[in-house]
C-alpha positions in Angstrom: -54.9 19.9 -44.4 -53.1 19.5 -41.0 -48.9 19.7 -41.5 -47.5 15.6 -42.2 -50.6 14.7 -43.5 -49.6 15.7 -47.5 -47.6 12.0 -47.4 -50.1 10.1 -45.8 -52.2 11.1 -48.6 -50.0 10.1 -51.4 -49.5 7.0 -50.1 -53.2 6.2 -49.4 -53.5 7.1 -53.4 -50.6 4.8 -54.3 -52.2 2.0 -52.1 -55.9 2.7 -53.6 -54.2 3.1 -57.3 -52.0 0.0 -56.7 -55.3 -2.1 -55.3 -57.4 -1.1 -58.1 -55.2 -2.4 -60.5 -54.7 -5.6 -59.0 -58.4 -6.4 -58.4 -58.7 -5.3 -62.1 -55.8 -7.6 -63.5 -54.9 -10.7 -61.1 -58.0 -11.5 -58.6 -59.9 -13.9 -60.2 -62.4 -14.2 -57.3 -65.8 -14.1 -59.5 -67.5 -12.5 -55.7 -65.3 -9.5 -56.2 -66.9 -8.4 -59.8 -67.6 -4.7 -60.3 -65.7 -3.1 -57.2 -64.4 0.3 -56.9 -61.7 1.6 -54.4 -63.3 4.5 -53.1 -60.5 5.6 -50.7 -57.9 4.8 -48.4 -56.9 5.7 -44.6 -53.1 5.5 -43.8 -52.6 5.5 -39.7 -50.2 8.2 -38.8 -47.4 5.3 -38.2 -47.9 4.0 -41.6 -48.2 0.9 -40.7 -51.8 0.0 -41.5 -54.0 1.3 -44.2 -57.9 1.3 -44.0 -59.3 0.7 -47.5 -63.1 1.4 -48.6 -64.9 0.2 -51.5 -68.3 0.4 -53.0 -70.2 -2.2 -55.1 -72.1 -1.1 -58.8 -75.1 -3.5 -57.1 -75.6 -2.8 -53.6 -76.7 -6.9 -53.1 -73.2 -7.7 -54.2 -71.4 -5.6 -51.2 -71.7 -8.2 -48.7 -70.4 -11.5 -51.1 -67.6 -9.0 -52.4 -66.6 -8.3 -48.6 -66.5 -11.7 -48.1 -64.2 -11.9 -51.5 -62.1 -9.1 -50.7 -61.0 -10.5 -47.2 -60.3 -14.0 -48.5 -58.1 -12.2 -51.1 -56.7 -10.0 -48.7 -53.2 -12.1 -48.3 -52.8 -12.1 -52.0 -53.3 -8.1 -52.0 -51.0 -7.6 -49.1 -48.5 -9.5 -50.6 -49.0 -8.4 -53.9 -49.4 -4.5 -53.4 -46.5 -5.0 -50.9 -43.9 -5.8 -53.8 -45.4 -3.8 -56.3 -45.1 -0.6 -54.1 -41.8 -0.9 -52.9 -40.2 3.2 -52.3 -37.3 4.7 -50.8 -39.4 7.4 -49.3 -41.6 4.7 -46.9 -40.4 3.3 -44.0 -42.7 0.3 -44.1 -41.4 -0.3 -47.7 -37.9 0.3 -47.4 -37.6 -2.6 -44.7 -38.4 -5.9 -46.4 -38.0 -7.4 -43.0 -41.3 -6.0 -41.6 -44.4 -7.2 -41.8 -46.2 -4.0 -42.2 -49.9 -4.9 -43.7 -53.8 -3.6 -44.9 -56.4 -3.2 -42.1 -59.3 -5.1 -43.0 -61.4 -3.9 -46.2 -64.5 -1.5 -45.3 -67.2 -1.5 -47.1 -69.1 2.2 -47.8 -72.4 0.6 -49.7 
């Protein structure tokens, strides 16, 4: 693991656990059925967030993309307050409008 890269990582895992959970619990889109957070890629800034997911039925992966992005306000918004740290710049300043990259999709 390259040196600075040990945070990145835990925050990618508190973004992917954090997602999970809400796409679990709250999204009631019926396109985004059985979808799994695979991983997720925080830039070296922080500041965006690339997150991947796979679908249980590979014919699903394009309606649950579409799903996904639609819902993507309500998951920025959402994961935003749920996450808030001392340790994160993007989260310690409610001011900024740090947010998700668009949702990839590894089917």
């Amino acid at each position: 693991m390259k040196r600075g890269q040990g945070r990145r990582k835990k925050i990618g895992d508190l973004i992917q656990r954090e997602l999970s959970d809400l796409l679990y619990r709250e999204l009631r889109d019926p396109r985004v059925g059985m979808v799994t957070v695979t991983s997720v890629d925080v830039s070296p800034d922080m500041s965006h967030a690339l997150v991947y997911f796979t679908c249980l039925d590979a014919k699903q992966a394009e309606p649950a993309a579409q799903g996904l992005k639609r819902a993507a306000g309500f998951l920025r918004s959402s994961s935003r307050s749920a996450s808030r740290c001392t340790a994160c710049r993007s989260c310690a300043s409610s001011t900024t409008s740090r947010s998700l990259a668009p949702i990839a999709c590894r089917s």
